[in-house]
C-alpha positions as a printed Julia matrix, in Angstrom:
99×3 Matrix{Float64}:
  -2.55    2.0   -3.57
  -1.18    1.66   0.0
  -2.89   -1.68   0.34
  -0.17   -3.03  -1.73
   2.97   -2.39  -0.12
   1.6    -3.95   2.83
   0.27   -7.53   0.84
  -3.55   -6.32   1.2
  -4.16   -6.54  -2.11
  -7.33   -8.11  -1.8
  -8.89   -5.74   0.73
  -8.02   -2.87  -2.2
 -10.18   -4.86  -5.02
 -13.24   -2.61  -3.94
 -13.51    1.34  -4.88
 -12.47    2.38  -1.59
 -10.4     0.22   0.76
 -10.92   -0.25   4.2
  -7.62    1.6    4.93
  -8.96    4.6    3.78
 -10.91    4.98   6.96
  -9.17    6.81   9.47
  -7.18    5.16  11.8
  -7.41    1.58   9.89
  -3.84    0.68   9.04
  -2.76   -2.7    7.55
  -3.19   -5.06  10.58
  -6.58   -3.58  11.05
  -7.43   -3.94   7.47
  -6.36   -7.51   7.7
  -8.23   -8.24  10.95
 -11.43   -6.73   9.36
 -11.05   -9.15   6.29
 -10.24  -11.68   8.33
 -14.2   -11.68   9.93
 -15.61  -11.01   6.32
 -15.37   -6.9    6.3
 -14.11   -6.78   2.13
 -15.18   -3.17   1.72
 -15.86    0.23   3.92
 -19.47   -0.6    2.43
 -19.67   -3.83   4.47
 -19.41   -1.48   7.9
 -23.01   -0.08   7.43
 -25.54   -1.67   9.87
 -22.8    -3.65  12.18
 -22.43   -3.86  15.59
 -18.97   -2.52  16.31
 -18.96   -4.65  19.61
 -20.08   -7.8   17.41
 -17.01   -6.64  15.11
 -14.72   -6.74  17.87
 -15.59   -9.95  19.93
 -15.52  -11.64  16.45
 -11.81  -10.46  16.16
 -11.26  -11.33  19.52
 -12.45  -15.0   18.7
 -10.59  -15.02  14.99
  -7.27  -14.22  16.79
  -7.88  -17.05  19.94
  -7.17  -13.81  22.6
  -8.74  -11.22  23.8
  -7.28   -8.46  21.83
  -6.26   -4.68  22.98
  -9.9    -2.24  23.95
  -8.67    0.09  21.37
  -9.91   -2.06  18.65
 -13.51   -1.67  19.72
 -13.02    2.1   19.91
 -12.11    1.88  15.94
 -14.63   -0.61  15.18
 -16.74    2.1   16.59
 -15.26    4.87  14.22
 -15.48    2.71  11.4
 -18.9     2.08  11.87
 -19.54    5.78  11.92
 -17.5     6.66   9.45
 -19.02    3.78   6.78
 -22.77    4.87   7.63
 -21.64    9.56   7.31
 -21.82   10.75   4.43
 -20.07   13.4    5.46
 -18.14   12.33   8.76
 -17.08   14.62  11.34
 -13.39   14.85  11.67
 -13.37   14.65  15.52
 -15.86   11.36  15.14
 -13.14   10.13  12.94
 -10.81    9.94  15.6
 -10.83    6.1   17.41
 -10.37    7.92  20.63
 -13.59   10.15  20.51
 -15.11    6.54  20.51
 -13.78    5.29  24.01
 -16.3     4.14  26.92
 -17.14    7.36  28.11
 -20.76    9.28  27.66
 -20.87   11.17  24.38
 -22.77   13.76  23.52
């Protein structure tokens, strides 16, 4: 698993690890478990912008806008069963109107 090589080994302990959502590489995976996200699973039903300020606070900064946009995706992409490959993108998820 990929999760390995990077010293994630915990976030791979469920079926599918959080890095298999698009976009999420190790430091994301890390930040995720860091605010209790174990598993793609525990995405469904959050509040990507409650994700994001709770990073903010677990790191002591404010941290870069682009991790709300992924928050966003990951959200999306935990709660589609079938996701939409242009939805999967963090950018599609940037404060603009979507349609």
């Amino acid at each position: 698993m990929r999760g390995k090589k990077y010293g994630l080994t915990d976030c791979d302990d469920s079926p599918q690890s959080l890095m298999d959502i698009p976009f999420v590489g190790p430091k994301m995976a890390k930040s995720f478990y860091a605010i209790g996200i174990k598993s793609v699973s525990d995405l469904k039903g959050k509040n990507p912008e409650e994700l994001y300020f709770r990073i903010c606070e677990e790191r002591g900064v404010p941290v870069d806008r682009c991790v709300l946009y992924v928050c966003r995706s990951a959200v999306y992409f935990a709660e589609t069963e079938y996701p939409n490959p242009q939805k999967s993108k963090w950018w599609y998820w940037k404060d603009k109107e979507r349609t």
